[in-house]
C-alpha positions in Angstrom: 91.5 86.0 93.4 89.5 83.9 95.9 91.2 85.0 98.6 90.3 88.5 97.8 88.6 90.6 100.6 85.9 92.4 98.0 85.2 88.7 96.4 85.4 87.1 99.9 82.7 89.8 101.4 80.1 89.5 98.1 80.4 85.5 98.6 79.1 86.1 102.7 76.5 88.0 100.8 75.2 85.4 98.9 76.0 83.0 101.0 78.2 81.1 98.5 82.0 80.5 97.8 84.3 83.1 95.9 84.5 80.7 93.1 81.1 80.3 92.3 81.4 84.6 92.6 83.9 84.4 89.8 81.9 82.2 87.5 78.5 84.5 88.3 81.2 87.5 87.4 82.4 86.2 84.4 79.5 84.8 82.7 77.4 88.0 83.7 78.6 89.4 80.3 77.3 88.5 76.9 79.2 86.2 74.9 81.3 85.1 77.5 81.6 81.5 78.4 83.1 80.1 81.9 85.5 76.9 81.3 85.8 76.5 85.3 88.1 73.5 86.9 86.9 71.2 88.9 88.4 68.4 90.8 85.9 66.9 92.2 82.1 65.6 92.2 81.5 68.6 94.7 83.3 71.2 92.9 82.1 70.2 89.8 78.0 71.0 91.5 79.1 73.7 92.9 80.4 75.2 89.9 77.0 74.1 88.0 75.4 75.6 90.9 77.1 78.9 90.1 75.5 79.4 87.0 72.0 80.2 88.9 73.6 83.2 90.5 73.1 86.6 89.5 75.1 89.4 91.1 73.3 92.9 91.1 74.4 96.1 89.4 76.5 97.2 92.5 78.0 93.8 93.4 79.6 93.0 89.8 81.0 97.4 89.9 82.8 96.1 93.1 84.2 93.7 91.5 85.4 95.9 88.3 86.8 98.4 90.8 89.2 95.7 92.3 92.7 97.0 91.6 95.4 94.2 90.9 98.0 94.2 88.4 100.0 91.0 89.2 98.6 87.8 87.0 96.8 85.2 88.5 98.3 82.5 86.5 102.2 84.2 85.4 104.5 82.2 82.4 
């Protein structure tokens, strides 16, 4: 997913990582909570970090119109 090119251009936009994209997807939606990995002091800020960004109208409908049907983390 990180290495996606729609998640990879909205990052530039922001001028932040595709994780902290993901997390600011993710916990753009009520009642949704982010349990994101980190593993290390850096990640860990930057993923705390993440939590301040909000992703506009258009940004989060790219995101929905990204078409993958393989799992990101297969049995």
């Amino acid at each position: 997913m990180f290495e996606d090119p729609t998640i990879e251009a909205i990052a530039e936009e922001y001028d932040t990582t595709p994780a902290a994209v993901a997390i600011a997807w993710v916990t753009s939606y009520d009642a949704v909570v982010a349990i994101p990995k980190a593993s290390s002091r850096d990640h860990l800020a930057a993923n705390l970090a993440a939590a301040d960004l909000e992703l506009d109208a258009d940004a989060i409908a790219r995101i929905e119109a990204i078409d993958r049907e393989e799992e990101c983390y297969p049995e």
